[in-house]
PDB file of N, CA, C and O in Angstrom:
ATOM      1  N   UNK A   1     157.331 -30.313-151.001  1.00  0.00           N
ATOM      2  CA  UNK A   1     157.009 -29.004-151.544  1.00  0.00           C
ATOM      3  C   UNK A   1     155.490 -28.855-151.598  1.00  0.00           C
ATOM      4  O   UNK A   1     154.779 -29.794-151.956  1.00  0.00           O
ATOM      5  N   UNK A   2     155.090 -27.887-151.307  1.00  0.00           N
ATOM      6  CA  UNK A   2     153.388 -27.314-151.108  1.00  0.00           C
ATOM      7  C   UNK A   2     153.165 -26.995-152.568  1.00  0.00           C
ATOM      8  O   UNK A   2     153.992 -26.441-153.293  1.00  0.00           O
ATOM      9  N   UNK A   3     151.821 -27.450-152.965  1.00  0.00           N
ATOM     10  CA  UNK A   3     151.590 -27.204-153.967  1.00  0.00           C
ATOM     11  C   UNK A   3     150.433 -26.100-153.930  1.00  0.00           C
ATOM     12  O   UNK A   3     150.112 -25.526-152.889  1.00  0.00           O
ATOM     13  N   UNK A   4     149.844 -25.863-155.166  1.00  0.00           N
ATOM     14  CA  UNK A   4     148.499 -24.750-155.292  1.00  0.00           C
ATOM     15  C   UNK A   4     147.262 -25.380-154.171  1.00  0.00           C
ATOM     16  O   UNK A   4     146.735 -24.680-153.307  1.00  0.00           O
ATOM     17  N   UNK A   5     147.004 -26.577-154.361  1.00  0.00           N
ATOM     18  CA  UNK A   5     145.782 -27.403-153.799  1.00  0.00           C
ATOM     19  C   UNK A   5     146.265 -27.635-151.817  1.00  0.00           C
ATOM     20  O   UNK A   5     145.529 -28.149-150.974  1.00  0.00           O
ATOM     21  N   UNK A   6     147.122 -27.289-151.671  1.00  0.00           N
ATOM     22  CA  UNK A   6     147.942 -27.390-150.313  1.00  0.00           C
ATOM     23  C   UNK A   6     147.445 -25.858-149.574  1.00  0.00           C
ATOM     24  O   UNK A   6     147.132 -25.612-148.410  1.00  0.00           O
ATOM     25  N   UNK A   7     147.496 -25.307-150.334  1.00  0.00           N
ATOM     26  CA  UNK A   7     146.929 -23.514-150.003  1.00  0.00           C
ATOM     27  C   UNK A   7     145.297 -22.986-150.889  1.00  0.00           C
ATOM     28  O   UNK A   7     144.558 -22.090-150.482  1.00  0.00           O
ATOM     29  N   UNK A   8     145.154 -23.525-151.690  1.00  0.00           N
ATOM     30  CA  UNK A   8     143.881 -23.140-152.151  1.00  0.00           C
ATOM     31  C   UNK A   8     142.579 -23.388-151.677  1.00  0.00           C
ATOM     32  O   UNK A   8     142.336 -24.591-151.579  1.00  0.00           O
ATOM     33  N   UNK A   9     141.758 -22.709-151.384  1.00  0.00           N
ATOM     34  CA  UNK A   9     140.800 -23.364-150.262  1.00  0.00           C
ATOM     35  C   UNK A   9     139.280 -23.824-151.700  1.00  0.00           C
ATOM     36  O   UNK A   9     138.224 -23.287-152.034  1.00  0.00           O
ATOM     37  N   UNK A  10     140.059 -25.090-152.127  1.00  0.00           N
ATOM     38  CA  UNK A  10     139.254 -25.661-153.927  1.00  0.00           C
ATOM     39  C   UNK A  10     137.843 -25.284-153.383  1.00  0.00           C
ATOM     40  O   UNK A  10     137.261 -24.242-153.684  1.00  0.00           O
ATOM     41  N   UNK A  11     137.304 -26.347-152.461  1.00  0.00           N
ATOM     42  CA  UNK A  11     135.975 -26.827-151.804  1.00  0.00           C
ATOM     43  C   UNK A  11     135.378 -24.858-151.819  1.00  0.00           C
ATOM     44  O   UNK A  11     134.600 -24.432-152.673  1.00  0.00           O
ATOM     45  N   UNK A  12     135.900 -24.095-150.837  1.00  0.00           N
ATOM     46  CA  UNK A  12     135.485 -22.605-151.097  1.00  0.00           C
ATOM     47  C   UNK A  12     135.246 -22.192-152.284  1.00  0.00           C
ATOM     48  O   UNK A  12     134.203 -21.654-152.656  1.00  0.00           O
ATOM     49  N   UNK A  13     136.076 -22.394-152.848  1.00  0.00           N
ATOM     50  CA  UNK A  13     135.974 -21.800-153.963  1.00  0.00           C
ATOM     51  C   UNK A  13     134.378 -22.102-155.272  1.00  0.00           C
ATOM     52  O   UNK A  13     133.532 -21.454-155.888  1.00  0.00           O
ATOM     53  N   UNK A  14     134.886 -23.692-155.020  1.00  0.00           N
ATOM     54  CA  UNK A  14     133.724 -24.884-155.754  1.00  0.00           C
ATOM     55  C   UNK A  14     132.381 -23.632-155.233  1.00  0.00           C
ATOM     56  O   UNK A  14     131.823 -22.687-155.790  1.00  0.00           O
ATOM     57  N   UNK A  15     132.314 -24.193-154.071  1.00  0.00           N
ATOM     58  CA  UNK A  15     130.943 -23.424-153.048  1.00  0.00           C
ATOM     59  C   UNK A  15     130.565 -22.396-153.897  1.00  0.00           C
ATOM     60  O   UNK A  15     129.454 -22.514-154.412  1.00  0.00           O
ATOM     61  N   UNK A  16     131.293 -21.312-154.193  1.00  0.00           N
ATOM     62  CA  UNK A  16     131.074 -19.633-154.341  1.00  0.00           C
ATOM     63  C   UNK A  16     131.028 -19.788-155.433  1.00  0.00           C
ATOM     64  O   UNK A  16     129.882 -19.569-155.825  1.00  0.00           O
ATOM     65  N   UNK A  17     132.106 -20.246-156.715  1.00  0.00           N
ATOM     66  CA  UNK A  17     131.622 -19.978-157.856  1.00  0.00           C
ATOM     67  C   UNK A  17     131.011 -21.224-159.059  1.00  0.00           C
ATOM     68  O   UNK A  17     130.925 -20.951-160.257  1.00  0.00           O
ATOM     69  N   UNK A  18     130.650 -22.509-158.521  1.00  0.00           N
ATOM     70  CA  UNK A  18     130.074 -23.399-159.227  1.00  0.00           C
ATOM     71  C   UNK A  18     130.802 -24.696-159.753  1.00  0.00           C
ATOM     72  O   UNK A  18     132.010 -24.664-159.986  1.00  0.00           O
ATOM     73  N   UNK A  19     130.088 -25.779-159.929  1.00  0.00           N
ATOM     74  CA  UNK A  19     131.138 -26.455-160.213  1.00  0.00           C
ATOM     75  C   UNK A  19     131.607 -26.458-161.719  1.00  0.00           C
ATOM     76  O   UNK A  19     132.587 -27.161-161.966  1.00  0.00           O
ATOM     77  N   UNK A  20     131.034 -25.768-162.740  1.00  0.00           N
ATOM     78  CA  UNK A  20     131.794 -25.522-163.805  1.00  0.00           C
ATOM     79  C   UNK A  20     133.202 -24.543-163.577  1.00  0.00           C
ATOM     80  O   UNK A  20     133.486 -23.881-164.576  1.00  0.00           O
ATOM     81  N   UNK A  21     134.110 -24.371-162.399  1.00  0.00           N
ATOM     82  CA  UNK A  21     135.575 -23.573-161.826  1.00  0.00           C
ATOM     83  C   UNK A  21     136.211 -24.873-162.312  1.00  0.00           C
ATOM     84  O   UNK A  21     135.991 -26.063-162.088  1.00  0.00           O
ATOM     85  N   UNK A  22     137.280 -24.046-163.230  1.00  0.00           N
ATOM     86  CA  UNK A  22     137.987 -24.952-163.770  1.00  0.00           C
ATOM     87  C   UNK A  22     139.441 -24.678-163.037  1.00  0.00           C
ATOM     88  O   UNK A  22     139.811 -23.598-163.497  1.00  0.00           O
ATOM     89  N   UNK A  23     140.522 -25.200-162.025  1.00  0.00           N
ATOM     90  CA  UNK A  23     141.428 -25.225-161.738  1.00  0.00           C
ATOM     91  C   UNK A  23     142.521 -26.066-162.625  1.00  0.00           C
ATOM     92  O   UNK A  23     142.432 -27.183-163.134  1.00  0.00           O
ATOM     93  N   UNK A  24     143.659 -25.040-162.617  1.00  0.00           N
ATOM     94  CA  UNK A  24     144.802 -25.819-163.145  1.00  0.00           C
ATOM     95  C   UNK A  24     146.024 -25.522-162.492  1.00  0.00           C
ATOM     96  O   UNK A  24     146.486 -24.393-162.325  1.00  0.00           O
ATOM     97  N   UNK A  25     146.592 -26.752-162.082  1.00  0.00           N
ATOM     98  CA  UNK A  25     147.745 -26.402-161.199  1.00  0.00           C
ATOM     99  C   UNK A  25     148.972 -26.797-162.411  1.00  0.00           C
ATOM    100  O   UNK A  25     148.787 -27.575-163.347  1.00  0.00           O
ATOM    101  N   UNK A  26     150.266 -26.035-162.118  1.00  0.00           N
ATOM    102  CA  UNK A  26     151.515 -26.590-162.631  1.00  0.00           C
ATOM    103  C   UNK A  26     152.564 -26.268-161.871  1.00  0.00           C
ATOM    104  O   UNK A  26     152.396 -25.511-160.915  1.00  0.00           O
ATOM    105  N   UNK A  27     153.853 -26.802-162.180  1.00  0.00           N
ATOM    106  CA  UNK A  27     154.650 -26.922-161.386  1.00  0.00           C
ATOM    107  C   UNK A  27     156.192 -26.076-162.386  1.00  0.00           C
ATOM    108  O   UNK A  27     156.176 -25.951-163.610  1.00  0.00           O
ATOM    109  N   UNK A  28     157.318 -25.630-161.519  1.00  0.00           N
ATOM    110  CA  UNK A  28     158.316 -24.804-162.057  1.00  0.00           C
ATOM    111  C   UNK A  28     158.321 -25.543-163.594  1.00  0.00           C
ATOM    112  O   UNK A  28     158.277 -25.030-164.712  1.00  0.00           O
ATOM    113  N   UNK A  29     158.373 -26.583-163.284  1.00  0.00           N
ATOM    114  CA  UNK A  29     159.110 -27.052-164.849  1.00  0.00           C
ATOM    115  C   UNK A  29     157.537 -26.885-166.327  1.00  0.00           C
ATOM    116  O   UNK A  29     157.315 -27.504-167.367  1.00  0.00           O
ATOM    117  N   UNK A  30     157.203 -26.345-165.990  1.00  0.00           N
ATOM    118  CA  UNK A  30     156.012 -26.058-166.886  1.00  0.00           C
ATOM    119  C   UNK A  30     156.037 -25.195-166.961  1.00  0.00           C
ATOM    120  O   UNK A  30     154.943 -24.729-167.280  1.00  0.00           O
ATOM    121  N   UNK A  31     156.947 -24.357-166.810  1.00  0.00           N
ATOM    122  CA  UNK A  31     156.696 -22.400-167.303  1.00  0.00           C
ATOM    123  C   UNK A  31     156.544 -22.233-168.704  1.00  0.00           C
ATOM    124  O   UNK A  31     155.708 -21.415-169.088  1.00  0.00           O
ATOM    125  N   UNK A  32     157.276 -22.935-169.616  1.00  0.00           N
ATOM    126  CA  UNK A  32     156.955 -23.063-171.104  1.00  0.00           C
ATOM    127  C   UNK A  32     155.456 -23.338-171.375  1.00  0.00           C
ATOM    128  O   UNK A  32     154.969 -22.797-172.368  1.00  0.00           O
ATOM    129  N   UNK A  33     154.727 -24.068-170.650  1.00  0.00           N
ATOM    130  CA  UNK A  33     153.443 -24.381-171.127  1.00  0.00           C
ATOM    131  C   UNK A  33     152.389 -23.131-170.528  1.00  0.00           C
ATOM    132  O   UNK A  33     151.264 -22.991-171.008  1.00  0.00           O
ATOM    133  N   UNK A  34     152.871 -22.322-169.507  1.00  0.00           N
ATOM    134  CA  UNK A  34     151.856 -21.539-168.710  1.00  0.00           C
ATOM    135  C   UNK A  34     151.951 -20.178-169.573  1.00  0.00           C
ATOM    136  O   UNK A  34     151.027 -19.417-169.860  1.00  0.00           O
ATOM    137  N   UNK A  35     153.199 -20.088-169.881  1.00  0.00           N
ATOM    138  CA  UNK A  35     153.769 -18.783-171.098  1.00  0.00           C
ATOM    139  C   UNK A  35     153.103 -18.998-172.277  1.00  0.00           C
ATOM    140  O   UNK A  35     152.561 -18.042-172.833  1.00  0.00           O
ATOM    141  N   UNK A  36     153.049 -20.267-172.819  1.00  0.00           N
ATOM    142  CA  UNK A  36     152.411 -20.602-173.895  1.00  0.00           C
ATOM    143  C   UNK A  36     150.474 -20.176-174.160  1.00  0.00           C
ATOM    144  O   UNK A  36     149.799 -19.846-175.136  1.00  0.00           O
ATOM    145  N   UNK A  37     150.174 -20.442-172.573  1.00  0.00           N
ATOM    146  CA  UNK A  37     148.810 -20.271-172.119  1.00  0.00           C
ATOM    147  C   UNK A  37     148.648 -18.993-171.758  1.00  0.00           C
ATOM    148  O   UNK A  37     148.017 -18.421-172.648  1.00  0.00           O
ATOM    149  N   UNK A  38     148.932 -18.231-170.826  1.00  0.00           N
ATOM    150  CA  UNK A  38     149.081 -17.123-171.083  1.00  0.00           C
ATOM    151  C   UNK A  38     150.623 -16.137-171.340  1.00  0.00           C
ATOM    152  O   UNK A  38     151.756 -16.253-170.872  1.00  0.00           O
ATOM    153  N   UNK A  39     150.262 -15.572-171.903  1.00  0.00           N
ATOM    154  CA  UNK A  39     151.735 -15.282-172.048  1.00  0.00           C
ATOM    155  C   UNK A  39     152.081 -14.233-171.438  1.00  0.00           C
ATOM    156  O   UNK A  39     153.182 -13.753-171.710  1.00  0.00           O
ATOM    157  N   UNK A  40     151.327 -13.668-170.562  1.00  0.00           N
ATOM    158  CA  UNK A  40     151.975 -12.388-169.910  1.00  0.00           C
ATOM    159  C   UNK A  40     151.831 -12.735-168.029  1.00  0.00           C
ATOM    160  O   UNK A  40     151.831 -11.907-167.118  1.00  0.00           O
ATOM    161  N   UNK A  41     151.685 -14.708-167.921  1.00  0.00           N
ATOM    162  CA  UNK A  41     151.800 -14.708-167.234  1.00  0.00           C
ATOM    163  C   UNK A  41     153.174 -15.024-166.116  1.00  0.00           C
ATOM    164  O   UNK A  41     153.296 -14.881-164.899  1.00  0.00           O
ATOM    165  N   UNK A  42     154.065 -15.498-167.165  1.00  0.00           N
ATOM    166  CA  UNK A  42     155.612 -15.199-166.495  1.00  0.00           C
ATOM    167  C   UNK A  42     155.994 -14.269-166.212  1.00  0.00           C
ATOM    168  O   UNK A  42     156.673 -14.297-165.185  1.00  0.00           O
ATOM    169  N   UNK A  43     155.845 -13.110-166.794  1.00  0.00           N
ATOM    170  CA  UNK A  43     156.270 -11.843-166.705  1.00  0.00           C
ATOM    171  C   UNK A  43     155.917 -10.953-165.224  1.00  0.00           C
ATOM    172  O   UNK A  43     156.715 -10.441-164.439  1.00  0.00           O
ATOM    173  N   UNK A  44     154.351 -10.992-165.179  1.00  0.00           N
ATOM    174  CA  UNK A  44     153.747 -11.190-163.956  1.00  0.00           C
ATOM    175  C   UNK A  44     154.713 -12.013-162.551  1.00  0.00           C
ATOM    176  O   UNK A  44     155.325 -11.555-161.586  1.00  0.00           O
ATOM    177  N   UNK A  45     154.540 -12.930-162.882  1.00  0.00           N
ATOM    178  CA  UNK A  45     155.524 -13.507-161.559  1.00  0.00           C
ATOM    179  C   UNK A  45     156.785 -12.856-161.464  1.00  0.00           C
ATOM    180  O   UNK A  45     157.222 -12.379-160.416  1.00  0.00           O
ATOM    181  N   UNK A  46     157.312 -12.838-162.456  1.00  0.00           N
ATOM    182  CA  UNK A  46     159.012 -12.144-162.365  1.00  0.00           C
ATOM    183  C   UNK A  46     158.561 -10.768-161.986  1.00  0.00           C
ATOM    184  O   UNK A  46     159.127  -9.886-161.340  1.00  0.00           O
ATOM    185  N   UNK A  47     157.992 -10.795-162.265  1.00  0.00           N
ATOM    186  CA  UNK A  47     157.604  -8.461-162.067  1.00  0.00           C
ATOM    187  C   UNK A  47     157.937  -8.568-160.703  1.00  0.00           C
ATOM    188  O   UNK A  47     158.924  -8.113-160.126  1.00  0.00           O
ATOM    189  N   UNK A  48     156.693  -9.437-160.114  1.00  0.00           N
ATOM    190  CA  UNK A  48     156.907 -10.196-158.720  1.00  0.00           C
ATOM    191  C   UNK A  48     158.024  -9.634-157.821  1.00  0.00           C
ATOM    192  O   UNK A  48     158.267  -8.793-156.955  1.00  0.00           O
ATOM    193  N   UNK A  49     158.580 -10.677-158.606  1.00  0.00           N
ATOM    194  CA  UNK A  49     159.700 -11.525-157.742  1.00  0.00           C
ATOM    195  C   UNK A  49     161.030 -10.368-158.175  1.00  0.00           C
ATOM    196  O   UNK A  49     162.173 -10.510-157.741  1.00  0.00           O
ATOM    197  N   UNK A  50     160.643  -9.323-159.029  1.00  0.00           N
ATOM    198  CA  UNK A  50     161.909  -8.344-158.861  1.00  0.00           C
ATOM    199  C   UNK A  50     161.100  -7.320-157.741  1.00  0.00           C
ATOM    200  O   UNK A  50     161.787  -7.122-156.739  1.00  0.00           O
ATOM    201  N   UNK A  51     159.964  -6.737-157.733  1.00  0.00           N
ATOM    202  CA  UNK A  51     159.634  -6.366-156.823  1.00  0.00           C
ATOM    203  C   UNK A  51     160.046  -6.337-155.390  1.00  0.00           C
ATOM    204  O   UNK A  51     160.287  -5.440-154.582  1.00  0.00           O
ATOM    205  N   UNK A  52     160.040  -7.611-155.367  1.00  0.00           N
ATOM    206  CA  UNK A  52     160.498  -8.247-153.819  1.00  0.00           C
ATOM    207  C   UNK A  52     161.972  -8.443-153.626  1.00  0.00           C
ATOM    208  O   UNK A  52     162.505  -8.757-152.562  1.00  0.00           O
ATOM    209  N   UNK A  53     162.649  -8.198-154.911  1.00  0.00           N
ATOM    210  CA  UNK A  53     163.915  -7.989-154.147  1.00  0.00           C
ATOM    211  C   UNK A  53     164.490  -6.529-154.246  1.00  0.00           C
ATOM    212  O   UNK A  53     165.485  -6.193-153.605  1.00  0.00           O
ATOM    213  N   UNK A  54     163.811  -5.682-155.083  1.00  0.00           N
ATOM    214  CA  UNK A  54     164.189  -4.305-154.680  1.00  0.00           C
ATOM    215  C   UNK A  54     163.950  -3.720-153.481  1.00  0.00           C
ATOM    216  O   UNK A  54     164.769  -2.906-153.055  1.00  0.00           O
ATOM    217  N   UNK A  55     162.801  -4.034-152.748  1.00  0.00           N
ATOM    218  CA  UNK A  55     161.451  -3.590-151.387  1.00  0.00           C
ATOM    219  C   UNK A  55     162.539  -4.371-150.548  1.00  0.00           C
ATOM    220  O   UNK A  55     163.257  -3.674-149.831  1.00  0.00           O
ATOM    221  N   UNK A  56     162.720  -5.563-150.551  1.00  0.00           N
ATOM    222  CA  UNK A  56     163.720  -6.226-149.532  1.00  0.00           C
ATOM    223  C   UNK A  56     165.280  -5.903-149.326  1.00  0.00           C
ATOM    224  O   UNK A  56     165.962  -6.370-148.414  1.00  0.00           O
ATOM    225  N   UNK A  57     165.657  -5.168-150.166  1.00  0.00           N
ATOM    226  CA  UNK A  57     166.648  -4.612-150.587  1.00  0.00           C
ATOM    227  C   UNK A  57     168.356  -5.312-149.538  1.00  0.00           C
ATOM    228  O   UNK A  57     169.270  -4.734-148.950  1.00  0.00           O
ATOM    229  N   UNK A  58     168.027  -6.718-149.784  1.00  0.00           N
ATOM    230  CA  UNK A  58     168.907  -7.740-149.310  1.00  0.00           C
ATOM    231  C   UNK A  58     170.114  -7.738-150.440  1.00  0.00           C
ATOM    232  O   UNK A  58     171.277  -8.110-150.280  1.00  0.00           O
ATOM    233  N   UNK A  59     169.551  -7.260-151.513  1.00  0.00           N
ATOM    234  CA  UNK A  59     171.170  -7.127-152.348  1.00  0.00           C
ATOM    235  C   UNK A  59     170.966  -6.249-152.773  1.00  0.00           C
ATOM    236  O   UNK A  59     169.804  -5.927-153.020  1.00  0.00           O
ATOM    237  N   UNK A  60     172.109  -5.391-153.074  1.00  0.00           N
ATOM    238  CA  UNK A  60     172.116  -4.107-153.690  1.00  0.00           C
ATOM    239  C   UNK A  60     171.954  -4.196-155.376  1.00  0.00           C
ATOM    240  O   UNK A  60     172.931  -4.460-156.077  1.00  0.00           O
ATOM    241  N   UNK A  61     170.655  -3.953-155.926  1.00  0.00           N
ATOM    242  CA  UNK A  61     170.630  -3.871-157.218  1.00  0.00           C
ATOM    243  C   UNK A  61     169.582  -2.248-158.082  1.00  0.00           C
ATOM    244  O   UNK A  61     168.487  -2.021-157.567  1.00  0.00           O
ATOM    245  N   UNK A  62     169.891  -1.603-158.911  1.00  0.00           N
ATOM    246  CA  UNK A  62     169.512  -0.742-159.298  1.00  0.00           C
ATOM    247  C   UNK A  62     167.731  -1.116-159.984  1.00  0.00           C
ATOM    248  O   UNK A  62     167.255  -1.877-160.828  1.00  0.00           O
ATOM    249  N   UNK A  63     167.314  -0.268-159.210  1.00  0.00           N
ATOM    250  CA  UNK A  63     165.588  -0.841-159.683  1.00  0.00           C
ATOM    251  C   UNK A  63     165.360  -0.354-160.914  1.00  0.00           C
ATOM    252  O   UNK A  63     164.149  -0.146-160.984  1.00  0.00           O
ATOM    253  N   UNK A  64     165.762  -0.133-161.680  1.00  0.00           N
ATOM    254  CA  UNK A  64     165.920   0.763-162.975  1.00  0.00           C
ATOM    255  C   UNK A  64     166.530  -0.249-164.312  1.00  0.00           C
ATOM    256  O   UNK A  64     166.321  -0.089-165.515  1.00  0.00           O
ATOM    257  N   UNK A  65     167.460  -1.474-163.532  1.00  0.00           N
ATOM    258  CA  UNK A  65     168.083  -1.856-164.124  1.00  0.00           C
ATOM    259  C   UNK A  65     167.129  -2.858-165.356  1.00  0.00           C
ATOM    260  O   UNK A  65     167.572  -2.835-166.504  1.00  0.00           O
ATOM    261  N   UNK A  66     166.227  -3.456-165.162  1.00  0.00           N
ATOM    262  CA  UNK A  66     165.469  -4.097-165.823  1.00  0.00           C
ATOM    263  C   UNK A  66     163.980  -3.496-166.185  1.00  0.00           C
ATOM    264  O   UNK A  66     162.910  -4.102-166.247  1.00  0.00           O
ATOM    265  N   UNK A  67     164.279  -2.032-166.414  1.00  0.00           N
ATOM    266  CA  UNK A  67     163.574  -1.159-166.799  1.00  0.00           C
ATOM    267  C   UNK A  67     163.009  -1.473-168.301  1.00  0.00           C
ATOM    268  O   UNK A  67     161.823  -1.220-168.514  1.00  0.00           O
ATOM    269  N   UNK A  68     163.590  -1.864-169.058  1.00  0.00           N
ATOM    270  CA  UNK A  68     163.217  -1.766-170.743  1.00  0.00           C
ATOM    271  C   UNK A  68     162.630  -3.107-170.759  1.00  0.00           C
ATOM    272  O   UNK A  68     162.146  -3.438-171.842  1.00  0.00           O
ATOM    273  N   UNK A  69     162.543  -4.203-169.516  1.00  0.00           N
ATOM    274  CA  UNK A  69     162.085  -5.690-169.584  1.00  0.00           C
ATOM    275  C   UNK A  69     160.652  -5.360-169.353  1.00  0.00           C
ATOM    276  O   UNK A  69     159.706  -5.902-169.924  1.00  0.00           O
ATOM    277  N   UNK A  70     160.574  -4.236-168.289  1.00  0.00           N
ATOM    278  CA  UNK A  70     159.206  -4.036-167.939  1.00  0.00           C
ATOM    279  C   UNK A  70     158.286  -3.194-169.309  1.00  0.00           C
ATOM    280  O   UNK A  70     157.245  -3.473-169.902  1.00  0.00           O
ATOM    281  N   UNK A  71     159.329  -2.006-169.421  1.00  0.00           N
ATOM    282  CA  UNK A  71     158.488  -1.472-170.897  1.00  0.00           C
ATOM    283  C   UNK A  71     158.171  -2.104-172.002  1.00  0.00           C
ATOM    284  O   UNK A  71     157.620  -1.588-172.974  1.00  0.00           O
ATOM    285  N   UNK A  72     158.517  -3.271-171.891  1.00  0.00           N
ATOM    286  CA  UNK A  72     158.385  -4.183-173.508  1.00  0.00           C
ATOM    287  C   UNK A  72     157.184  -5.307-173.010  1.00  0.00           C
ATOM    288  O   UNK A  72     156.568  -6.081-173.743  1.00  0.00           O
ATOM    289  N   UNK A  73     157.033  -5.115-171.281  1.00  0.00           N
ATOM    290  CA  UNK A  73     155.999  -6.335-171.127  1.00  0.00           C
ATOM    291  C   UNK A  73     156.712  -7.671-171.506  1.00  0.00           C
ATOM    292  O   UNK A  73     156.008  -8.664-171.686  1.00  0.00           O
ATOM    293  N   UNK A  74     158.355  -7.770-171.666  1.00  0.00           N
ATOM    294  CA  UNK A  74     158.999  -8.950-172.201  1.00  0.00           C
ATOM    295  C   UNK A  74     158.553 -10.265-171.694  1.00  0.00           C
ATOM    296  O   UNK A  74     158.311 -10.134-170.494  1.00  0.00           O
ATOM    297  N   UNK A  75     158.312 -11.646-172.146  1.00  0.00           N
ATOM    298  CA  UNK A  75     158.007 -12.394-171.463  1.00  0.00           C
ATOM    299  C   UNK A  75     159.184 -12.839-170.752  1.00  0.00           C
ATOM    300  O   UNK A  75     158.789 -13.743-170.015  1.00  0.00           O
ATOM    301  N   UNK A  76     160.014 -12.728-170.644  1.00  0.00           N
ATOM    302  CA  UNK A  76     161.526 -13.491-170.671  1.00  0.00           C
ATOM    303  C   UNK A  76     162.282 -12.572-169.221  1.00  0.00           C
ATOM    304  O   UNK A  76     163.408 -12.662-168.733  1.00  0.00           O
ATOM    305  N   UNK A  77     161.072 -11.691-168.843  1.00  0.00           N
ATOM    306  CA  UNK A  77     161.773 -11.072-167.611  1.00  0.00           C
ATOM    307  C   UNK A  77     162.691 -11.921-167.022  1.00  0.00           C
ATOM    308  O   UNK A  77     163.900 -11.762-166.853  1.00  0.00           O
ATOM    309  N   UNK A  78     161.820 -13.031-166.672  1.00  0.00           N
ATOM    310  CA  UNK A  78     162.412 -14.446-165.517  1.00  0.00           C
ATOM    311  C   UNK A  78     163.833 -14.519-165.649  1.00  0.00           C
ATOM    312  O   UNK A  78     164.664 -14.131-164.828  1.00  0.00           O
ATOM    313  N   UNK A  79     164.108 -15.250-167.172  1.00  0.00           N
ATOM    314  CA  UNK A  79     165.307 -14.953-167.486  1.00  0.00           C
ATOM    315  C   UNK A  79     166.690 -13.853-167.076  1.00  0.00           C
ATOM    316  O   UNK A  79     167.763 -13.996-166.491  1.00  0.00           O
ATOM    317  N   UNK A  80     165.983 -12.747-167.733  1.00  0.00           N
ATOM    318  CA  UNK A  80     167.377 -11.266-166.683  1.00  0.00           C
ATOM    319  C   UNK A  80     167.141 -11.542-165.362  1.00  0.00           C
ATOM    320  O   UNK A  80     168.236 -11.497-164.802  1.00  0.00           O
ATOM    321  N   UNK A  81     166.142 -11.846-164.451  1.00  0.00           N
ATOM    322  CA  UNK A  81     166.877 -11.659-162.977  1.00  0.00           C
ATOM    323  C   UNK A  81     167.304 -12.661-162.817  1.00  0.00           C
ATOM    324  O   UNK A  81     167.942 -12.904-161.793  1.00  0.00           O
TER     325      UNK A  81
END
């Protein structure tokens, strides 16, 4: 499995913004700790990842349906899809 450092171009990055760039990688089983860190950053990914299956529209699901997950900013989107 590819991780963040497998696709992140660090060294670029180092270059452009200094070496005080603090990177942190985690992996699926750390979503509790990244929610904990930021917390509207699960939500973000799931927004995502419902995005991409309404636009791909490989299963038939109502884009509406997880409507009140998005109005609440819920962290727990992940969860309903």
């Amino acid at each position: 499995m590819a991780g963040l450092s497998d696709i992140l171009p660090k060294d670029q990055l180092i270059d452009r913004f200094g070496t005080n760039l603090v990177l942190e990688e985690y992996g699926k089983s750390a979503l509790r700790t990244i929610g904990n860190k930021k917390p509207l950053g699960p939500f973000g990914l799931a927004a995502n990842v419902w995005n991409i299956i309404v636009l791909k529209g490989r299963n038939p699901v109502d884009p509406q349906q997880l409507a009140h997950y998005f109005e609440a900013a819920d962290p727990n989107l992940h969860l309903a899809i």
